[in-house]
DSSP file (Angstrom, degrees, kcal/mol; ACC not computed):
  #  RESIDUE AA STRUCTURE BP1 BP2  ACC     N-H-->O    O-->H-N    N-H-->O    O-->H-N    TCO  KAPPA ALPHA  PHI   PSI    X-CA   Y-CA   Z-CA
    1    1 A X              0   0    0      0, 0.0     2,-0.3     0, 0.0     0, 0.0   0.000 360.0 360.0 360.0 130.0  -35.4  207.2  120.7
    2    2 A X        -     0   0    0      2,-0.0     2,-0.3     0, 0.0     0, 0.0  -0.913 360.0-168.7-102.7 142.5  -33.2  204.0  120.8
    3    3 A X        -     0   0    0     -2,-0.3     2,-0.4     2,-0.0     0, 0.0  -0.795  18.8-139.5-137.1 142.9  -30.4  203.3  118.4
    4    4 A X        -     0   0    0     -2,-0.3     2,-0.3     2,-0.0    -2,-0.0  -0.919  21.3-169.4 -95.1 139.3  -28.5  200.1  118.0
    5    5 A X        -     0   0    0     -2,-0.4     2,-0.4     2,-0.1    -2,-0.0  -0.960  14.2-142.5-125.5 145.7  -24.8  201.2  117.5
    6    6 A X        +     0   0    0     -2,-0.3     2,-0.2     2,-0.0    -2,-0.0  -0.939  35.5 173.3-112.7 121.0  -22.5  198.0  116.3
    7    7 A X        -     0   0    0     -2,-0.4     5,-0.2     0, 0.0    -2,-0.1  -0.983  45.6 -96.1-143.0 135.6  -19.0  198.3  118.0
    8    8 A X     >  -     0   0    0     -2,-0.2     4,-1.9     1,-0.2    -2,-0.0  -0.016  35.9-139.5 -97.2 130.9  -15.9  196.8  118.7
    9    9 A X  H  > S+     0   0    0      1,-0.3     4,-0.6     2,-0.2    -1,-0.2   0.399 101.4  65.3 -72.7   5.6  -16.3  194.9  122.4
   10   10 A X  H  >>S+     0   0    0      2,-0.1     4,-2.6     3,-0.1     5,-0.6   0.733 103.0  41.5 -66.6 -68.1  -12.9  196.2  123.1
   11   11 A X  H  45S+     0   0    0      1,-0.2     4,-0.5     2,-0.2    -2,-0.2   0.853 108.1  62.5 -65.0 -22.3  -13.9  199.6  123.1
   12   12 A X  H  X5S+     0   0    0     -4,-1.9     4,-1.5     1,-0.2    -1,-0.2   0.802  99.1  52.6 -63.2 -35.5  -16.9  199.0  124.8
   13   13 A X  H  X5S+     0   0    0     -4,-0.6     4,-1.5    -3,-0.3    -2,-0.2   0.453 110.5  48.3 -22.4 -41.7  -15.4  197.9  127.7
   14   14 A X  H  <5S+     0   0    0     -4,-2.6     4,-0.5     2,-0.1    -2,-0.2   0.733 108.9  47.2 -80.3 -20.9  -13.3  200.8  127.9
   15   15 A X  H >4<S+     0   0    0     -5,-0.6     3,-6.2    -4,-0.5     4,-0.4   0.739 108.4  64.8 -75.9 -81.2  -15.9  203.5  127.5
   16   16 A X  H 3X S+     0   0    0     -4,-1.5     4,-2.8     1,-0.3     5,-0.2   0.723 111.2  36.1 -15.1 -55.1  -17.9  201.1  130.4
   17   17 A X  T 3< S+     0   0    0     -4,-1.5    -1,-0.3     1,-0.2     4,-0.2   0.596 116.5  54.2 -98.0  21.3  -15.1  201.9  133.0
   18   18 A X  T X> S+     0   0    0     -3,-6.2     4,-3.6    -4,-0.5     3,-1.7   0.898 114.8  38.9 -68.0 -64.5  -14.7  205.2  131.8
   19   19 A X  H 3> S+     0   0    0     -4,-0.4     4,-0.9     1,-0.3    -2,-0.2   0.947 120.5  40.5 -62.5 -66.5  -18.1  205.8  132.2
   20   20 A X  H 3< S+     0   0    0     -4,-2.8    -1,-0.3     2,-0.2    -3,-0.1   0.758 111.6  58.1 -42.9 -23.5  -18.7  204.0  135.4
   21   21 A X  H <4 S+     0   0    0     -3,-1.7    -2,-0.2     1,-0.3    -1,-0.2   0.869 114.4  47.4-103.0 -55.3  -14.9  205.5  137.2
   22   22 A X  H  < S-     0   0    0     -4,-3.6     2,-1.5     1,-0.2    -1,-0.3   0.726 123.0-112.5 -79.8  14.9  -16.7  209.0  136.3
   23   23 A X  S  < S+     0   0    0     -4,-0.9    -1,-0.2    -5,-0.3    -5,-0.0  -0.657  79.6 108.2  92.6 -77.6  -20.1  208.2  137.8
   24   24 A X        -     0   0    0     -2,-1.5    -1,-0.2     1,-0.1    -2,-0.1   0.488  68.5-115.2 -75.4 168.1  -22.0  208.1  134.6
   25   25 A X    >>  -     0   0    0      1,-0.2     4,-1.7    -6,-0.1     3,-1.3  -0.294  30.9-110.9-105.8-163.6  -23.4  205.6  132.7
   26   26 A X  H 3> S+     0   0    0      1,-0.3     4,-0.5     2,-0.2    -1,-0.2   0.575 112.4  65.2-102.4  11.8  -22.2  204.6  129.0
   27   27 A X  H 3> S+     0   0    0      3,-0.1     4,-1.2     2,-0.1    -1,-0.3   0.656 105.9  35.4 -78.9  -9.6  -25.2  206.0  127.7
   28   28 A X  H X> S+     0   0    0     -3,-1.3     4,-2.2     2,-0.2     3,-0.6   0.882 109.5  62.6 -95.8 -55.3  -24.7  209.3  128.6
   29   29 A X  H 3X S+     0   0    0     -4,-1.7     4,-1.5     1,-0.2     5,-0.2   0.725 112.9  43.1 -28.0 -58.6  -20.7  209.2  128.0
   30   30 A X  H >X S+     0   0    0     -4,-0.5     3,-1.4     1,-0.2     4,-0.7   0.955 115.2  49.4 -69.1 -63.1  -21.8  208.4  124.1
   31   31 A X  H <X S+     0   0    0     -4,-1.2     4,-1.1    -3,-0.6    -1,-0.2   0.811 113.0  48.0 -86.6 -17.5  -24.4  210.9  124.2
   32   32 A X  H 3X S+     0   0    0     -4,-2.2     4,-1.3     1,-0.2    -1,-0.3   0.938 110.2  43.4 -38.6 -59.5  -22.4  213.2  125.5
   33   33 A X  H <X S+     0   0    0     -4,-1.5     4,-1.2    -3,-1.4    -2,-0.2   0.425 110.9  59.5 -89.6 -13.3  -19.7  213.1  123.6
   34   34 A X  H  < S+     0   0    0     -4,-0.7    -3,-0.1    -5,-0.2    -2,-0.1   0.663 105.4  52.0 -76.7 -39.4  -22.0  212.8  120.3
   35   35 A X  H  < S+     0   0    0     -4,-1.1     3,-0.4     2,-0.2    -2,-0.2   0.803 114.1  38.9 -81.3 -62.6  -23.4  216.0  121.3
   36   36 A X  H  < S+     0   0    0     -4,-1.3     3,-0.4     1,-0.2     6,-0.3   0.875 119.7  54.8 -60.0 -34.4  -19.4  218.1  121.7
   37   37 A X  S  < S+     0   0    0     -4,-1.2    -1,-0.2     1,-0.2    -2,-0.2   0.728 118.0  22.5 -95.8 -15.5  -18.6  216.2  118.8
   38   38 A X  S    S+     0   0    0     -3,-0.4    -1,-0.2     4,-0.1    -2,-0.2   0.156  96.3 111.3-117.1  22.0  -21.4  217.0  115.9
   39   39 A X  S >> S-     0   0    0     -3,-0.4     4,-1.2    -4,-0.2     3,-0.9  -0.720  81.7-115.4 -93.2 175.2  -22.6  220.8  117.7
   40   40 A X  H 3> S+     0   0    0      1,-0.2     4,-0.8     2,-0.2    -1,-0.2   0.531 117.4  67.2 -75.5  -0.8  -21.6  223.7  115.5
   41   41 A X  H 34 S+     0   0    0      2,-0.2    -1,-0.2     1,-0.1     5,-0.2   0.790 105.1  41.9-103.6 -35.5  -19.3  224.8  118.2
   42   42 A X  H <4 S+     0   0    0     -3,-0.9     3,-0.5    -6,-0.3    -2,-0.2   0.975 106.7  60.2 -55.1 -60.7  -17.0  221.4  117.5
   43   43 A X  H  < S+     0   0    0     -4,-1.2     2,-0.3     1,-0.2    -2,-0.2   0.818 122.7  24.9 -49.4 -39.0  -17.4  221.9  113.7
   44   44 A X  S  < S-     0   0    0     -4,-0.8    -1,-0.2    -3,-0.1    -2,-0.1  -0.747  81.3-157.8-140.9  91.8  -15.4  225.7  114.6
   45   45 A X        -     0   0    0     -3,-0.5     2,-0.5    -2,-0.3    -3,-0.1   0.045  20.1-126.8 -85.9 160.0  -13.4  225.2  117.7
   46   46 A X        -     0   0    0     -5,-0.2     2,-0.5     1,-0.0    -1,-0.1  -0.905  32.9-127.9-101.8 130.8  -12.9  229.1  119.2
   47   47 A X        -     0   0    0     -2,-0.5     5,-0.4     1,-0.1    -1,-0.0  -0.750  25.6-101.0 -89.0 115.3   -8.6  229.4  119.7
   48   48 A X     >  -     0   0    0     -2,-0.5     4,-2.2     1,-0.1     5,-0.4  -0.045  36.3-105.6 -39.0 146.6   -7.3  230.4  123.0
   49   49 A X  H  > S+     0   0    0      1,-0.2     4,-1.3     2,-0.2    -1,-0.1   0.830 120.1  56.9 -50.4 -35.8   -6.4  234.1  122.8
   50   50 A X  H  > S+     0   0    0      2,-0.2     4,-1.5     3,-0.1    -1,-0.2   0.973 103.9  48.1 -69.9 -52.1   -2.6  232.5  122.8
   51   51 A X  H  > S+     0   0    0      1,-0.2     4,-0.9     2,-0.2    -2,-0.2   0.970 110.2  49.8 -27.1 -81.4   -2.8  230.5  120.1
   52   52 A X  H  < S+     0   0    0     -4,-2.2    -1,-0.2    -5,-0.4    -2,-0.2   0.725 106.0  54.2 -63.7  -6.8   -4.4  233.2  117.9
   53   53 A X  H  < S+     0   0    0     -4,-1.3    -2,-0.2    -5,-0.4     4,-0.2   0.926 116.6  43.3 -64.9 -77.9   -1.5  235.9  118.9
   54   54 A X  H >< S+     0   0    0     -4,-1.5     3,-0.7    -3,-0.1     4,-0.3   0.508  93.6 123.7 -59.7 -34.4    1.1  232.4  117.4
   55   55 A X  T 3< S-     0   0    0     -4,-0.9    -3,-0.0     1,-0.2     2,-0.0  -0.031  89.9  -7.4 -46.8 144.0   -1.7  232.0  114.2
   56   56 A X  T 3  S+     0   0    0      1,-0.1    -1,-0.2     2,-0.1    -2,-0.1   0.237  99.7 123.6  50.8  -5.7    0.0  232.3  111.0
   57   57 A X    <   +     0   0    0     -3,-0.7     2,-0.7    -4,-0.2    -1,-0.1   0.803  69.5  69.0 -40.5 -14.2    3.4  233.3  113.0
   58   58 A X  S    S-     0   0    0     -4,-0.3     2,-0.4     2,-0.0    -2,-0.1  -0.889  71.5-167.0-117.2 124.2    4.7  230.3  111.1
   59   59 A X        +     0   0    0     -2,-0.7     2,-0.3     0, 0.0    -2,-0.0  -0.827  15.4 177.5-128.5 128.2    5.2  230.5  107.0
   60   60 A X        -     0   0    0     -2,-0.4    -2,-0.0     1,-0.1     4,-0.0  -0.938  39.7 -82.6-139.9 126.3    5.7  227.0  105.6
   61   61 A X        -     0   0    0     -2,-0.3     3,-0.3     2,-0.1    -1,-0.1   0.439  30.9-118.7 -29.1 165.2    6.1  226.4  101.9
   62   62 A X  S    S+     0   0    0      1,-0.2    -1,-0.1     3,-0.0    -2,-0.0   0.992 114.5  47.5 -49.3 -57.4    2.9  226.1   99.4
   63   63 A X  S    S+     0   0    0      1,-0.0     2,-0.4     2,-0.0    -1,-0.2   0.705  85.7 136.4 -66.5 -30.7    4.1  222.2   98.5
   64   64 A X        -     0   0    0     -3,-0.3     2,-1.2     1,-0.2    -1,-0.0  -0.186  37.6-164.1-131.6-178.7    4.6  221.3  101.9
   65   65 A X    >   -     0   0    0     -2,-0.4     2,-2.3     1,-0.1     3,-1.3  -0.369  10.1-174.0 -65.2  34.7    3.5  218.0  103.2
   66   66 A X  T 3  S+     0   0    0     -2,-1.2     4,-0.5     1,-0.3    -1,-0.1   0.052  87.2  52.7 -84.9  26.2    3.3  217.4  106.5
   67   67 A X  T >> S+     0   0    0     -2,-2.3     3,-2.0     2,-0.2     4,-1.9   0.889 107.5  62.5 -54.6 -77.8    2.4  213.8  106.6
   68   68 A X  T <4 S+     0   0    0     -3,-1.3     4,-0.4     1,-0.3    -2,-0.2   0.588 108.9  40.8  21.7 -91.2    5.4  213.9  104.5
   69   69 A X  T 3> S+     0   0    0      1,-0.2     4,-1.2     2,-0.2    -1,-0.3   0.369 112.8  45.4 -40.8 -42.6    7.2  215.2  107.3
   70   70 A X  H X> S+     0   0    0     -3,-2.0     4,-2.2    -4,-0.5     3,-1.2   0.973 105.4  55.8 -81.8 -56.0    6.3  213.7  109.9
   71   71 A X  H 3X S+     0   0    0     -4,-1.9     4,-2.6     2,-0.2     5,-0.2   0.793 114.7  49.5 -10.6 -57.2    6.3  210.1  108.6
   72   72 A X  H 3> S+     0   0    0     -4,-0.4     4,-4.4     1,-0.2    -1,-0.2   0.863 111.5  46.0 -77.1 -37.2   10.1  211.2  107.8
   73   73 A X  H <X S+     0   0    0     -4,-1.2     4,-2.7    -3,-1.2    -1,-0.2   0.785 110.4  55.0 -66.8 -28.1   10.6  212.6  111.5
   74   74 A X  H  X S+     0   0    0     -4,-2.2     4,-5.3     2,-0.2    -2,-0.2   0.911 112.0  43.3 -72.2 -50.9    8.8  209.2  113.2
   75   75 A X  H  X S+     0   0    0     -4,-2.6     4,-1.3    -5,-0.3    -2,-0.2   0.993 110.4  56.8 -89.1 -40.8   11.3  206.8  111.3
   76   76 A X  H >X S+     0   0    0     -4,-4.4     3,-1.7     1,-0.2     4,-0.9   0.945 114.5  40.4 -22.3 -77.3   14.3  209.2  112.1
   77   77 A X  H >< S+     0   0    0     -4,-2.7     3,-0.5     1,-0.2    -1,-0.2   0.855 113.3  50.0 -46.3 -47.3   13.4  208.7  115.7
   78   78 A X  H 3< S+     0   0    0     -4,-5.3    -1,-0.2     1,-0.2    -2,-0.2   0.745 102.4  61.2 -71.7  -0.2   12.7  205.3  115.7
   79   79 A X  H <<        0   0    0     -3,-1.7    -2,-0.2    -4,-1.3    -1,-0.2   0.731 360.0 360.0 -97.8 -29.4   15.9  204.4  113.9
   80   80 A X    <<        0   0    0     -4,-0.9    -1,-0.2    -3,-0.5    -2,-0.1   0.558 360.0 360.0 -97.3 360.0   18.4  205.9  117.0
């Protein structure tokens, strides 16, 4: 099957010497990646065994935001 995809020529050009600098061409890099990114195994990534010992180690209020937060931490940083 062939698909027209419409895409920004910037990024096509990068995927191109991605694809080419790893041997492959930039039809399999998109189907590749198409494939990790919609299989059920993407949809419910399995957590390295360290991670899940760390899971829920960390209790952060109901309310909060961490957009919020970060937004707040990003202009902090950029301000010194």
């Amino acid at each position: 099957m062939s698909t027209s995809l419409t895409l920004d020529s910037q990024v096509v050009e990068q995927a191109q010497a991605y694809a080419q600098a790893t041997g492959r061409s930039l039809d399999e890099l998109v189907e590749t990646m198409l494939r990790a990114n919609t299989s059920p195994a993407a949809v419910t990534p399995t957590l390295s065994p360290a991670v899940q010992e760390l899971f829920g180690s960390l209790k952060v209020p109901d309310d909060f935001d961490y957009k919020e937060s970060l937004t707040e931490a990003l202009l902090e940083r950029s301000s010194k």
